[in-house]
N, C-alpha and C positions, 0 to 999 in steps of 0.2 A: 273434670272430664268434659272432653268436647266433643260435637258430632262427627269431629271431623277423627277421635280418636280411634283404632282400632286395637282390639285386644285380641291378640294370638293365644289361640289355644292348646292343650298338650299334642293333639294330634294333628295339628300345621294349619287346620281352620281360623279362620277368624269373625272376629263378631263386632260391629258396629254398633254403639249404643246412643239413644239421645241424649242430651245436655240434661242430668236431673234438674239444672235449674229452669229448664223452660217446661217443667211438670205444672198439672194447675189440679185444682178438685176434682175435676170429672177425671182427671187419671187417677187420684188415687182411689174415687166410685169407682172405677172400672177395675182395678186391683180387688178392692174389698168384696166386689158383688164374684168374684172367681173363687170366695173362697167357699167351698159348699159345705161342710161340716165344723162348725166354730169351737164344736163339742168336744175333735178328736183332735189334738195338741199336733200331732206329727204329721196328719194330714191337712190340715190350717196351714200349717207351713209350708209345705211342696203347693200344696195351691196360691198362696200369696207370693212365693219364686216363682210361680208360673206364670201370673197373672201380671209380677211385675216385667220379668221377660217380654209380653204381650205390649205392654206400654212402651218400654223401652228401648226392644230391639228394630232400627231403622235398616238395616243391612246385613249381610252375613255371606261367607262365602259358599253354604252349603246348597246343595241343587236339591232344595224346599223353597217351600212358600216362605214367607215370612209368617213368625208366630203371631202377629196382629192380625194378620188373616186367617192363616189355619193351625189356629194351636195345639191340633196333633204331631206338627212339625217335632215338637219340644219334645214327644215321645220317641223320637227316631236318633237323637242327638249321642254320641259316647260318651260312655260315664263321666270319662274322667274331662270331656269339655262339661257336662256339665256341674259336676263338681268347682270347676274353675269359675262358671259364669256365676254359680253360685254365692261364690266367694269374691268375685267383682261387683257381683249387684249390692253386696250385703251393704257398704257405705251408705248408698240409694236408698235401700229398704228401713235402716235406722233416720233416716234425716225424711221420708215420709210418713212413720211410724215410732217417734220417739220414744223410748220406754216413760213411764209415769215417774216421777220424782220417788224414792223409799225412803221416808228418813229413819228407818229404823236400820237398812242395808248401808247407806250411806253414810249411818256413825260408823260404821262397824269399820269401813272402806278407808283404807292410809291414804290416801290420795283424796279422801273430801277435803273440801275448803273449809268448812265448819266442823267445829266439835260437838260431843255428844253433850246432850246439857245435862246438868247434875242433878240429878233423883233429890 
């Protein structure tokens, strides 16, 4: 994904996002400090899509702020664009935030490259 790419959304908007590859640490500090309850699984999540939104969105066709400046913008959006964004960011959001290796989920997985070793 490039800055120059534009992704249209269900209701004819569209949204501009930066190059995930020119992210550095203080983006992903500036993601992680958004998230305010680490405790509550489902509210972690809507904050770190929020938060990555904030990082990432460079343009947009809506008559708001951009969310790096006022991220109550992200509260006014329609469901279903944000549903979408959510679902374009998510590549973004696993290549800043890797899941931890399982090797116990990972034998279990037909697609691991490794077998399960023998008891």
């Amino acid at each position: 994904m490039s800055t120059t790419e534009r992704i249209k959304l269900p209701s004819g908007a569209w949204v501009q996002l930066r190059d995930p590859y020119t992210l550095r640490r203080g983006d992903r500090q500036k993601v992680l400090r958004s998230v305010q309850d680490p405790e509550n699984p489902m509210g972690a999540g809507l904050d770190m899509i929020d938060g990555l939104l904030r990082v990432l969105v460079i343009d947009w066709s809506y008559d708001l702020p951009l969310p790096g400046t006022s991220p109550q913008s992200l509260e006014l959006l329609p469901l279903e664009d944000d549903d979408a964004l959510s679902e374009a960011i998510e590549p973004i959001r696993r290549m800043l935030f890797p899941e931890k290796p399982d090797p116990v989920k990972d034998a279990q997985n037909p697609a691991s490259p490794t077998e399960p070793s023998a008891d």
